[in-house]
C-alpha positions in Angstrom: 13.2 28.2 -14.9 11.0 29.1 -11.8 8.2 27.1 -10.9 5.1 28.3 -8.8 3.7 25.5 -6.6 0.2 26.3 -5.6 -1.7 24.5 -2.8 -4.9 26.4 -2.4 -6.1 27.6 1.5 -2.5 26.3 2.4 -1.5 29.9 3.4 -5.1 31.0 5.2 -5.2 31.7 8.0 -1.9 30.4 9.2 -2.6 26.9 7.7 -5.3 26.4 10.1 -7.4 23.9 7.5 -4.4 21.5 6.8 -3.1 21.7 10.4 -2.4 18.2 11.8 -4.9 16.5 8.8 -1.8 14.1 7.3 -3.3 13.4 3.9 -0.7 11.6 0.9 -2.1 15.5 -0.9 0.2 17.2 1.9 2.9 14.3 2.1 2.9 14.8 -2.0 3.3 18.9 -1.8 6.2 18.5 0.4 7.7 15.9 -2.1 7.3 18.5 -4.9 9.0 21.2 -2.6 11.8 18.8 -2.1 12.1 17.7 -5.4 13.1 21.4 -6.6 15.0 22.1 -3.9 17.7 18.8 -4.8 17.4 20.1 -8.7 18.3 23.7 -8.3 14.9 24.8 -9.4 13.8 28.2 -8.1 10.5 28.0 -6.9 7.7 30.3 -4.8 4.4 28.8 -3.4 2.5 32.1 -3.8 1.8 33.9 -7.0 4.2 35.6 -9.2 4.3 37.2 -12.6 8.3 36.0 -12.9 7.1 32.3 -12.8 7.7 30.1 -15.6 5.3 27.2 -14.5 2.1 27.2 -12.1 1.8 24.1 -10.9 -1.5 23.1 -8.8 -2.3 21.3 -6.4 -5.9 20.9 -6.0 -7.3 23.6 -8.1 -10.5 25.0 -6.6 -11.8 28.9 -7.5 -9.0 31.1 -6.8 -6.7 28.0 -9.0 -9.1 29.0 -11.7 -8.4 32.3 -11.7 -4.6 31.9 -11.5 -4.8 29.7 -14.5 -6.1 32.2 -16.5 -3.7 34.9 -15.3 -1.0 32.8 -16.1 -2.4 31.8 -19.5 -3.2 35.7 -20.4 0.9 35.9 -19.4 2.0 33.2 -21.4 3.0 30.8 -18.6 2.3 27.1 -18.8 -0.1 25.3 -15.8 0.3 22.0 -14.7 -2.1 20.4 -12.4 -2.1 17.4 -10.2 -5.2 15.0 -10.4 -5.0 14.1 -6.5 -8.9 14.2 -6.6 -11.2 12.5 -8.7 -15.4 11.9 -8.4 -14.7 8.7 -7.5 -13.0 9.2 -4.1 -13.8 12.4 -3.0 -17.8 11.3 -3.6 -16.6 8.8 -0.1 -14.0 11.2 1.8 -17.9 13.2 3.5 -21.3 12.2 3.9 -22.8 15.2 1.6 -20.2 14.7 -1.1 -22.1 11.5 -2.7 -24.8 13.7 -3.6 -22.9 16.2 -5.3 -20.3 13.3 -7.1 -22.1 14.5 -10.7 -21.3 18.0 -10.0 -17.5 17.3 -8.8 -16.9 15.3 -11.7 -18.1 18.1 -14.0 -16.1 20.7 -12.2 -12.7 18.7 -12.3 -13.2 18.1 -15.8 -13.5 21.4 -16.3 -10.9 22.6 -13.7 -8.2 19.6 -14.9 -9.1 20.5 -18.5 -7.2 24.0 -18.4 -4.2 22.6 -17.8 -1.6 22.5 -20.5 -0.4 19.2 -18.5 -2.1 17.1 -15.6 0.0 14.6 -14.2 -2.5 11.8 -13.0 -1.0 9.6 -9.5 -1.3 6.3 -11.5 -2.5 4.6 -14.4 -5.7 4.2 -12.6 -6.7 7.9 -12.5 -5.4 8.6 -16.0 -8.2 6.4 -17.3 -10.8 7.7 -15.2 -10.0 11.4 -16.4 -9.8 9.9 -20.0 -13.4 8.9 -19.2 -14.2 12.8 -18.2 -13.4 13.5 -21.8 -9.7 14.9 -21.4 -7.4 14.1 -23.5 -4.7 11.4 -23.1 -2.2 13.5 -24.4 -2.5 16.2 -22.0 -2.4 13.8 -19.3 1.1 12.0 -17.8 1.3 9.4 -15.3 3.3 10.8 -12.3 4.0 9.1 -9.3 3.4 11.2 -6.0 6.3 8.9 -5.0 8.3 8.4 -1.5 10.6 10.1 0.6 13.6 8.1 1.6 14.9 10.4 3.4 12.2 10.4 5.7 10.6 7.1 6.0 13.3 4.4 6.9 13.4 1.2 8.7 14.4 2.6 12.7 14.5 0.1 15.2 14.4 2.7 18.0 11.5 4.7 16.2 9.8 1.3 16.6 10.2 0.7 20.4 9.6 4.2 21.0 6.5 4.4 19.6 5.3 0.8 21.0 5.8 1.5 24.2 4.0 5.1 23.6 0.7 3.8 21.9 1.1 0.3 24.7 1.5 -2.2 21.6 3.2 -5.0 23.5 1.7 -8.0 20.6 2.4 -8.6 17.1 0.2 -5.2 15.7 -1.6 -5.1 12.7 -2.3 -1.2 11.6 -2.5 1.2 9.1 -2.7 5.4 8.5 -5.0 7.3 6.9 -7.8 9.5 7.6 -10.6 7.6 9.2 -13.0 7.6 6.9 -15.9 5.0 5.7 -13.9 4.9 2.1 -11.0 3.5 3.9 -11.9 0.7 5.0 -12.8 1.8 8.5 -15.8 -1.9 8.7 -12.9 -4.2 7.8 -10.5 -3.0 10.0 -12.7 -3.5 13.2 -14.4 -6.6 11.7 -10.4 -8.5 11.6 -9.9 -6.8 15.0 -12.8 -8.7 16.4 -11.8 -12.0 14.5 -8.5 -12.1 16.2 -8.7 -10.7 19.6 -4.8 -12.5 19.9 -3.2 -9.4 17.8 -3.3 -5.7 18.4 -4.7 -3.3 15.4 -3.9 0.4 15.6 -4.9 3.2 12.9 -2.9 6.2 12.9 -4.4 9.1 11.2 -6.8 12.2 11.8 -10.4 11.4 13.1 -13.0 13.7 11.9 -16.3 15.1 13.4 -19.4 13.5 13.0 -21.0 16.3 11.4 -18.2 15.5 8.6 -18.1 11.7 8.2 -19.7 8.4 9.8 -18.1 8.3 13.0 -16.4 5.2 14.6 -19.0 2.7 16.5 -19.4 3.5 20.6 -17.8 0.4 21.0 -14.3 -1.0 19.8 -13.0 -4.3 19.9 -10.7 -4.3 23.0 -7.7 -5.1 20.6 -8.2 -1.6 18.6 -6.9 1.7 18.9 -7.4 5.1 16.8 -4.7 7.3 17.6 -5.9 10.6 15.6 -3.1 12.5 14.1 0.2 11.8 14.9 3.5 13.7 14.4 5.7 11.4 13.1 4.5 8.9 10.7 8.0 6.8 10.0 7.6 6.3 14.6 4.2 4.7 13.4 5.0 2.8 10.7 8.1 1.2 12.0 5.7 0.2 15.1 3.6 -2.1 12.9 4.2 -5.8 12.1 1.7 -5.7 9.0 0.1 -2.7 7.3 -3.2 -3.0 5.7 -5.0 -0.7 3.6 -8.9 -2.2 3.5 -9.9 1.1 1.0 -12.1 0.9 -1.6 -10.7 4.1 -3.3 -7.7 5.4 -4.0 -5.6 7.3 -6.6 -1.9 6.1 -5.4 -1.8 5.6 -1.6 1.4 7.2 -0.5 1.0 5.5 2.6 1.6 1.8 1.0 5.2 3.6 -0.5 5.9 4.7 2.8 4.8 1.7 4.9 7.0 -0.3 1.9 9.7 2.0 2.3 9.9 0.8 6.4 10.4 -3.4 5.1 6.6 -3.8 6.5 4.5 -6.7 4.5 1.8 -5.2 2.8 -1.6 -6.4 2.6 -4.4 -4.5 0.3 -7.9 -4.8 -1.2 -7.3 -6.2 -5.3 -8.5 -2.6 -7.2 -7.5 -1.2 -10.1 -5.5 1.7 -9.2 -3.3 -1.1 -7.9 -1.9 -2.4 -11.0 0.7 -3.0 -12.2 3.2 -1.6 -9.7 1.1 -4.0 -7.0 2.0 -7.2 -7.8 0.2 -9.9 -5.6 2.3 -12.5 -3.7 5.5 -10.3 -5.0 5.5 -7.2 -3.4 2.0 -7.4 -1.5 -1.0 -9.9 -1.1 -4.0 -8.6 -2.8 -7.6 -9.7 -0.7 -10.1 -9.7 -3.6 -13.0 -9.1 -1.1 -13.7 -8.5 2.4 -13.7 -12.4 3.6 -10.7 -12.6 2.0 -8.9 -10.5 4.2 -8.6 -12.5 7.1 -7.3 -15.4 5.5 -4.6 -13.1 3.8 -3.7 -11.7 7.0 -3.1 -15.5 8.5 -0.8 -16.2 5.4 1.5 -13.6 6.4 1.3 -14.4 9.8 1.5 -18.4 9.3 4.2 -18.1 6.4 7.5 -16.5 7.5 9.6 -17.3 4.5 6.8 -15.2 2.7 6.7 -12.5 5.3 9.9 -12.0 4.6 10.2 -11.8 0.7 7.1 -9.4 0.9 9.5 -7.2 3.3 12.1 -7.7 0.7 10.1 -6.4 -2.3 8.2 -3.6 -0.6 11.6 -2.4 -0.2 12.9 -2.6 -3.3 9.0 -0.9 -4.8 10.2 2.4 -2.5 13.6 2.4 -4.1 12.0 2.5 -7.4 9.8 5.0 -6.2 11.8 7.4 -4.6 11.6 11.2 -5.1 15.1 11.1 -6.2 14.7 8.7 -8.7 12.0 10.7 -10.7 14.1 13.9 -10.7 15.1 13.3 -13.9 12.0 12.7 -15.1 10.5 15.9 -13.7 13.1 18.3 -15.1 12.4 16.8 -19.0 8.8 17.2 -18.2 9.1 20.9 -17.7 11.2 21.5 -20.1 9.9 19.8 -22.9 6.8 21.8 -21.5 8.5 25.2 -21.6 9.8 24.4 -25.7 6.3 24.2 -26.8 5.7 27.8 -25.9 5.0 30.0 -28.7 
């Protein structure tokens, strides 16, 4: 079995347009990569006739025409829904007037896929709605690397003193984007000028996406792209992810695979593997942050069985755990070849 993973514009020009961006789509390429490596699977991450499997990752034009090369070959083409209408219409400015247009084109792009593994439950249904069918769709968790984010106790001073977070820090990582949550996150760090809030994650132009106001709370940094994520996570007290969007959020596995108390908006894409006042707190709206955030804070014995369970939701989670899971899927794939 050989597999070809395909990231499209990963290879152009050296990488240059997913240089030191960070997104869970990267984070979930490299999982992919390592989840072959530990099975024994060979693999390439450019074309080639040998392949067994294309699997894609974001399938824009030149995807299209490797689908239908590896079709005329016989080959079988999976494809990862990591983008759907509904977020990317809030990732740039321009994209909300062209959300009817995206939606057609993924339908179409997802739709030659002999398989499409969908992040969650969540985006299953929504491609359901585009008219694919459920059968050619599988729920497939992007899923977390142990390996590489891990409670580290001198990760977490390092990066403290580094970033000057001397107070207990509220923060989270992502790119800084409106759909994110960007308003809540400033509007808590202005409610509680007694803690520190700090958002790791790329920062983009303002020709791209609403930028951040002139002015920030005192108690708030942005720290644009950083290098090493577990460093940032193990610096936080509390993560929260304010966004109104999402497919999966790697970054809730990964700040749950660090022990950190989670705290996200109640959506969909959410349940069930969320489970509020379990493994997380849920805020329904945006008021109902704050008062979430002062549970955790006020409630210790619940800080720490939020810890608790975050943990144990990464352990379930784990790339090595859905190995097994993987290798059926392909070759239950590759029997139902002609």
């Amino acid at each position: 079995m050989k597999i070809c993973l395909y990231l499209e514009f990963y290879n152009f020009w050296g990488g240059v347009l997913f240089k030191n961006i960070g997104t869970g789509l990267l984070r979930s390429y490299e999982n992919q990569k390592k989840i072959l490596r530990s099975l024994g699977i060979e693999f390439t991450e450019r074309w080639d006739d040998s392949c067994d499997i294309l699997q894609i990752n974001t399938p824009w034009l030149k995807s299209l025409y490797l689908i239908k090369k590896a079709h005329r070959l016989g080959k079988k083409v999976i494809i990862w829904s990591h983008v759907t209408a509904e977020d990317a219409a809030q990732v740039f400015w321009f994209n909300r007037f062209i959300k009817g247009l995206i939606k057609k084109y993924l339908a179409y792009a997802y739709g030659r896929a002999d398989l499409v593994f969908c992040p969650s439950a969540y985006t299953k249904s929504l491609l359901m709605a585009y008219g694919l069918p459920g059968e050619k769709l599988m729920v497939q968790s992007n899923g977390v690397d142990l390996k590489l984010f891990y409670k580290d106790d001198k990760k977490r001073r390092e990066y403290r003193r580094i970033h000057g977070l001397d107070k207990l820090t509220v923060g989270t990582a992502g790119l800084v984007i409106p759909r994110k949550g960007v308003d809540v996150f400033l509007q808590l760090a202005a409610k509680y000028p007694q803690y520190q809030f700090v958002w790791f994650g790329k920062i983009y132009s303002k020709l791209m996406a609403k930028g951040l106001p002139k002015t920030l709370p005192a108690n708030v940094k942005f720290t644009g792209y950083v290098d090493d994520m577990c460093a940032a996570f193990n610096a936080l007290d509390i993560f929260i992810f304010p966004s109104y969007e999402e497919n999966q959020g790697m970054v809730i596995l990964e700040a749950a695979a660090v022990g950190l108390p989670i705290l996200v908006r109640d959506i969909p894409v959410y349940n069930p593997w969320l489970k509020d006042g379990e493994n997380c707190l849920k805020a329904k709206d945006n008021s109902d942050f704050g008062p979430r955030l002062e549970k955790i804070i006020a409630d210790k014995r619940l800080e720490n069985k939020l810890r608790k369970e975050a943990v144990a939701l990464a352990r379930e989670e784990d790339i090595e755990v859905l190995n097994k899971k993987l290798v059926a899927t392909y070759r239950k794939l590759l029997q139902s070849r002609p």
